[in-house]
C-alpha positions as CSV (number, residue, x, y, z in Angstrom):
1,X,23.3,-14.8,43.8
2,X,24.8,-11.4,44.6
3,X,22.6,-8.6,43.6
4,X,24.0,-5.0,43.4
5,X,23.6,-2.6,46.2
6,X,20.8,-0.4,46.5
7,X,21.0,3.3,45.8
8,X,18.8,6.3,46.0
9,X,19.3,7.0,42.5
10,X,16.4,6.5,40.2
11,X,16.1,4.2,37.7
12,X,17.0,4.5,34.1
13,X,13.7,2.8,31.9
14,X,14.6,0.5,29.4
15,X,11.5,0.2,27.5
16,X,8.0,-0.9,27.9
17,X,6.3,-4.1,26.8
18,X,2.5,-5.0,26.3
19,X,1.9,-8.3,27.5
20,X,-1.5,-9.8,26.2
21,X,-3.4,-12.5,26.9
22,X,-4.7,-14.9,23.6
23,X,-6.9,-18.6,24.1
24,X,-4.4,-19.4,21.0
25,X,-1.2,-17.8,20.9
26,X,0.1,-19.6,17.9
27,X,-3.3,-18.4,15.7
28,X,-2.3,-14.5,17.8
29,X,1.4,-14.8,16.4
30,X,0.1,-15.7,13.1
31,X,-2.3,-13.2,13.0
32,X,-0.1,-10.0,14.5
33,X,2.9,-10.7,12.0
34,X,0.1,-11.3,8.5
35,X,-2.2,-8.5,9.5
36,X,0.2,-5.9,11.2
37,X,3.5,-6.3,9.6
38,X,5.2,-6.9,13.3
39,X,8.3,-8.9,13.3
40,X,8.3,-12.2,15.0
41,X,11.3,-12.2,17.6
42,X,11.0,-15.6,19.3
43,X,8.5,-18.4,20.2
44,X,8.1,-20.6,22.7
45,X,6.3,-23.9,21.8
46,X,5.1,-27.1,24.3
47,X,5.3,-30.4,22.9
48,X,2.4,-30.1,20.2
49,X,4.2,-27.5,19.0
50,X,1.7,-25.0,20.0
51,X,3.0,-21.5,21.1
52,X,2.7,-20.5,25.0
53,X,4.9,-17.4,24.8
54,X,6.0,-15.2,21.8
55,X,7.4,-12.1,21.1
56,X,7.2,-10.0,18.5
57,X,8.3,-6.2,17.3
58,X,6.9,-3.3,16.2
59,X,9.6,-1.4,15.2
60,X,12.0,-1.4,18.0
61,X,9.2,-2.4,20.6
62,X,8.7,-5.4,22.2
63,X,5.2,-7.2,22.9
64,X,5.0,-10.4,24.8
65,X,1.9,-12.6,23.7
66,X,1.1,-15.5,26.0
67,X,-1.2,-18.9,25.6
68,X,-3.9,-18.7,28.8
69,X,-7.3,-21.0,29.0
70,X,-10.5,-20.3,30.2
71,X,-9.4,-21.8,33.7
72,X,-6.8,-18.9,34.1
73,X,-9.6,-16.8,34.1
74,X,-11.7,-18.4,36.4
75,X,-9.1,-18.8,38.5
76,X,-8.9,-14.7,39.2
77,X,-12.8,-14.7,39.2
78,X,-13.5,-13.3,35.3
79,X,-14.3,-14.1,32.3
80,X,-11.5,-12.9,30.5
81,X,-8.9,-10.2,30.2
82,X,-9.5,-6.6,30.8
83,X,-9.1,-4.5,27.8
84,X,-6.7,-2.0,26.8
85,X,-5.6,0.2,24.2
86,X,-2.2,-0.3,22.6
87,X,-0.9,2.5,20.3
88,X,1.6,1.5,17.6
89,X,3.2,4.8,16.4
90,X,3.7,4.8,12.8
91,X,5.6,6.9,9.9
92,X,1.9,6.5,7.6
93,X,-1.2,5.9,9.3
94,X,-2.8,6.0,5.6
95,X,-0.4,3.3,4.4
96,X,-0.8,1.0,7.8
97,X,-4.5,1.4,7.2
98,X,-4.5,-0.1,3.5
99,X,-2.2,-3.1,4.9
100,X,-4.8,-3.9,7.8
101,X,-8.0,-3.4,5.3
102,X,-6.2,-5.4,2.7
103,X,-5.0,-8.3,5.4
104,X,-8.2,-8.5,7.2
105,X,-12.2,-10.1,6.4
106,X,-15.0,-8.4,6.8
107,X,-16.1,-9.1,9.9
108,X,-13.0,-7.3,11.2
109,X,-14.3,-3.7,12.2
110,X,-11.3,-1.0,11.1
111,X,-12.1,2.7,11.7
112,X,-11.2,4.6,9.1
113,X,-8.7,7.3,9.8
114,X,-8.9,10.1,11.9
115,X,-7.1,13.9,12.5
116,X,-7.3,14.1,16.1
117,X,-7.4,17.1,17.9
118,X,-4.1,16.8,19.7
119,X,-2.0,16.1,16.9
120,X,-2.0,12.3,15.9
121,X,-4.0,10.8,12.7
122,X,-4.9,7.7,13.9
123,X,-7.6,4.4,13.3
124,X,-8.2,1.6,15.3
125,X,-8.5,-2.3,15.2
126,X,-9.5,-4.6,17.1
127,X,-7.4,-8.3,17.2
128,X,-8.5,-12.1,17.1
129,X,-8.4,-11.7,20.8
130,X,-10.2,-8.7,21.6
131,X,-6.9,-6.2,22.1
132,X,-8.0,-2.9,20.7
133,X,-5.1,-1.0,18.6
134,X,-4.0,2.2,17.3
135,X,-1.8,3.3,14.8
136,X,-1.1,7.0,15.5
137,X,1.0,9.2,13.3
138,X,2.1,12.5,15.3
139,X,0.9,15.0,12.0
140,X,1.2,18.9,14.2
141,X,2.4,19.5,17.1
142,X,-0.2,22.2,17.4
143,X,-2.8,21.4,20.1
144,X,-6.5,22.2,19.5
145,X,-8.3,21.9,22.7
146,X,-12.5,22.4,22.9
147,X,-13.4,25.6,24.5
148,X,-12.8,25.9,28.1
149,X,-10.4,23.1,28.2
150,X,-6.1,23.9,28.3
151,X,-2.7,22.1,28.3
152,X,-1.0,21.7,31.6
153,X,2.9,20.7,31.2
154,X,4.9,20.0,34.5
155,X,7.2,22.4,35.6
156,X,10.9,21.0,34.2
157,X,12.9,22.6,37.4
């Protein structure tokens, strides 16, 4: 295959994608589209019919779920993924936050939500397999910083 030249130009991004880590993708998909309102784009299912790869939307943004067992894990040495935070921006934080409540049991810890001091109204979630979320709304583009602390924007030139 012929691949284009190389250039000193910098690339243009496309997009970014979380891609997360579930013992049971299928029970993941499930649960991201019924709890979260994210559109399922495509799956990917082995002969069982169980999903090993998925993808679903948020909006316009893509995230890639994946099937892994405990071996995959022991194979790098842990017990099993790292966490991270992903944030999900949305039009009404209040409104997301009565979809989740409504869609989820009990034993599914939702903050309530939250004016942050930089802006966003946000809660958080955590999924069936352990992936913390957070649905931010941007609500003031005013900035209120603790004492002693300040904003420091690059330089655009």
């Amino acid at each position: 295959m012929d691949y284009p030249a190389m250039s000193d130009e910098v690339p243009s991004y496309l997009g970014l994608a979380p891609y997360l880590y579930y013992t049971d993708a299928t029970e993941a998909l499930e649960w991201l589209t019924r709890v979260f309102g994210f559109t399922e784009k495509v799956r990917y299912v082995d002969t069982a019919g169980e999903v090993f790869q998925a993808t679903v939307l948020a909006g316009n943004a893509e995230i890639q779920l994946t099937a892994v067992g405990a071996d995959y894990w022991e194979g790098k040495g842990v017990d099993g993924p790292v966490g991270q935070l992903n944030v999900v921006y949305v039009d009404d934080v209040d409104a997301q936050h009565r979809k989740v409540c409504a869609a989820v049991n009990d034993n599914v810890e939702v903050t309530a939500p939250q004016d942050q001091p930089y802006g966003a109204r946000l809660f958080t979630v955590q999924d069936i397999g352990g992936n913390s979320w957070a649905f931010w709304q941007r609500v003031s583009d005013t900035v209120e910083l603790p004492a002693g602390w300040r904003e420091i924007k690059p330089d655009p030139s």
